[in-house]
N, C-alpha and C positions, 0 to 999 in steps of 0.2 A: 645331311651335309652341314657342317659345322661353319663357324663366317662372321664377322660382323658385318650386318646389314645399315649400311647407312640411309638406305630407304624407307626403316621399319623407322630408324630413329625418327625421321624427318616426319612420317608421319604422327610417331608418336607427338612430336613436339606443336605441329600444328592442331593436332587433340588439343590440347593443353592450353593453344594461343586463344583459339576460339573460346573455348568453356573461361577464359582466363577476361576475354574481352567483354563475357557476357552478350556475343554476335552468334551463336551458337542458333536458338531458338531461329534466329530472324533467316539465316539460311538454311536450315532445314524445313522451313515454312515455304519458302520460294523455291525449294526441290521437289517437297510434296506436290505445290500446284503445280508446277510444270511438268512432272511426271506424269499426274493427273489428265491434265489438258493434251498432254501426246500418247498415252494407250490408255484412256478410259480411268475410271475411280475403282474400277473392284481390282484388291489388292494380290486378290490370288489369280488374277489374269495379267497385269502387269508387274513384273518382277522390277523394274525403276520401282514403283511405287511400293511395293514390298520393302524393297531395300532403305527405303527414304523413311518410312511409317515406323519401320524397326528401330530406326537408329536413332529418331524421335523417341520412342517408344523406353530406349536405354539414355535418353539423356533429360526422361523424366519427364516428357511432354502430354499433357491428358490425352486421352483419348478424341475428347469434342473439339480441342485445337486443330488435333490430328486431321480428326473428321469437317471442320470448316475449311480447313486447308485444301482438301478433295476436292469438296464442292465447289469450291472459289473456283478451281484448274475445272473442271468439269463445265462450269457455267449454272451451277443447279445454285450460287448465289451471286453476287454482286461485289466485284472482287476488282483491285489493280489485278492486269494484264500484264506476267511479263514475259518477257521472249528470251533464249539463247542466243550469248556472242561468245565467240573465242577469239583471242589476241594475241599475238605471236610476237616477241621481240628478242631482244640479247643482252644480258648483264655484263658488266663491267668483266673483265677476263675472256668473253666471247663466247657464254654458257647460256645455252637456249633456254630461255622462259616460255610457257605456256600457261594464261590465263585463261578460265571459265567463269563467264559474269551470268548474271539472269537480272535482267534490267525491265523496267518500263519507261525508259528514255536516253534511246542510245546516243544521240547527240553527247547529253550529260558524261556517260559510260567512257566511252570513248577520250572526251578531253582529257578525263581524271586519267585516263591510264596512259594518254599520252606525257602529260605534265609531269607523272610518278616517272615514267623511266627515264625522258630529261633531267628530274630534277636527281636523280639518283643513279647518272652515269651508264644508264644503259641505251637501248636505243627501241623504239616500237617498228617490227617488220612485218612484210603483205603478209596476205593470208597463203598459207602453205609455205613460209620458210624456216621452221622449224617446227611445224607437226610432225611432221615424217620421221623424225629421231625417235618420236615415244611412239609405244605399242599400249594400247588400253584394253586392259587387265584387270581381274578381278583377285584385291587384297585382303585376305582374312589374315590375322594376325593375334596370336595367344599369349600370353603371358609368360614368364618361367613357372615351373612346376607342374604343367600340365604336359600329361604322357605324349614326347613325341610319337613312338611305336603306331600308337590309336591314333594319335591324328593322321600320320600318313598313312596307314594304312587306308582310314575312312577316307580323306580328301582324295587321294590318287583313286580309288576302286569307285568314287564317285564324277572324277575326272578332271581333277586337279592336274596341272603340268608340273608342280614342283612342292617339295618341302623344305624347308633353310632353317638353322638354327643357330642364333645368334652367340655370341659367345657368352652374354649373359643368358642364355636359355630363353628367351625370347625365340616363337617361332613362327616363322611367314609361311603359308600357304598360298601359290600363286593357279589362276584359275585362266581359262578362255573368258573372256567376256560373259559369251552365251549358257558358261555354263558356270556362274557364280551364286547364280540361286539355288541350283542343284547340289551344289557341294557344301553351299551354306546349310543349308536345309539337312543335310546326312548330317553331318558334324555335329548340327546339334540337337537334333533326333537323338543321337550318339552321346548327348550327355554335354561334349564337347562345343564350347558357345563362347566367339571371341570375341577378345577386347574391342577389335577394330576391326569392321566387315563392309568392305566397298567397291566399287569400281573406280581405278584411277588410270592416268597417265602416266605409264614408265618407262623411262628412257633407255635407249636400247643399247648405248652405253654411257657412262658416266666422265666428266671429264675436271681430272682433278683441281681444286683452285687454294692458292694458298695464299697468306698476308695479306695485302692490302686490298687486291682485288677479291677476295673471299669476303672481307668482312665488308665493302660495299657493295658486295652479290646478296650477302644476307642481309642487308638494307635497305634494299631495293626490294626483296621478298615481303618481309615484312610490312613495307610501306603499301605493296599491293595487297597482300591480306587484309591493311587495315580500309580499305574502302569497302564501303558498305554491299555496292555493286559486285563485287569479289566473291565468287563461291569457294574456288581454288586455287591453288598458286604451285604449278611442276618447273622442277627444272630439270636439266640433267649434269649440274656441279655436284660436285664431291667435297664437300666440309673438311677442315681438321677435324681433327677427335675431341680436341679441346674445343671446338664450338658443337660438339653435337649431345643430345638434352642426357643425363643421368638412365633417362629410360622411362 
């Protein structure tokens, strides 16, 4: 299925903010341990940890980083503690945000994300008033020139829900949750090994935003990326094409 994917872009582009911020390392370190810390340190029994070790793994991370990060989440060293918070509010135009932090001091966490969306026109709301729009998903995501035919066939026969292909050839493969280390794993067994391989939040439909209130939607994104506390930053707006990254 043929499309432009403005969710492939958006994650291409937060690729790009992180590695660009040099914040990269520091939250793949606090994904590790907390994976770690919620289904144990061996990477072939927990598939979080799997996911998080790999992606480390492609963005250059050693091994014994890798490996003190386990331990830290494990308790086998002497490590900050930190915990899961998700933060729910609405950006400028009325376009559900969905923050994931990993903090060791939620008081701290909290203000910052309160201040961020005051100061940037949005508003911070209870818990569950805009969860329930996203469905979390598991995003494998290809490059152009890599055979769509072979990837669907492998991702659907290993149980993939969807294959999308961008109009620049860029192609998404969408997953169950439960079933994203399995598809990951066939794929690239298969030779087949993507750019971007994760579990995210996707909204279960998009709602368009233009002019003014667009570009203080993507302001307010931004501004929440940039806190250190911030692992990820979903919404469910829909970009102009002229704000969406080259690819």
């Amino acid at each position: 299925m043929a499309g432009h994917s403005k969710w492939a872009n958006i994650k291409f582009r937060k690729a790009a903010q992180d590695a660009r911020r040099g914040k990269l390392f520091t939250k793949l370190i606090r994904e590790i341990t907390v994976a770690a810390r919620a289904g144990g340190g061996d990477v072939t029994a927990n598939a979080r940890l799997r996911a998080a070790a790999d992606k480390a793994l492609a963005a250059n991370m050693t091994r014994d980083t890798i490996d003190r990060a386990i331990k830290r989440g494990t308790g086998e060293l002497d490590g900050v503690s930190y915990e899961e918070i998700r933060y729910e509010g609405y950006a400028p135009g009325g376009v559900a945000v969905l923050v994931e932090c990993t903090t060791d001091n939620r008081n701290r966490t909290v203000s910052e994300i309160r201040h961020t969306f005051n100061k940037y026109g949005g508003n911070l709301g209870t818990d569950g008033s805009v969860a329930y729009l996203f469905d979390k998903v598991g995003l494998l995501i290809f490059p152009s020139g890599v055979d769509e035919e072979e990837v669907m066939e492998v991702a659907v026969g290993a149980g993939a829900d969807d294959v999308d292909t961008d109009d620049d050839g860029t192609i998404e493969v969408t997953t169950p949750a439960e079933e994203f280390s399995a598809v990951r794993e066939a794929l690239t067994s298969g030779g087949l090994t993507p750019e971007i391989a994760e579990i995210v939040q996707r909204p279960a439909n998009e709602t368009p935003l233009e002019g003014e209130d667009a570009e203080k939607a993507m302001r307010l994104i931004d501004a929440l990326e940039e806190l250190d506390d911030v692992q990820d930053v979903y919404t469910n707006a829909s970009f102009p094409e002229d704000m969406q990254p080259a690819g």
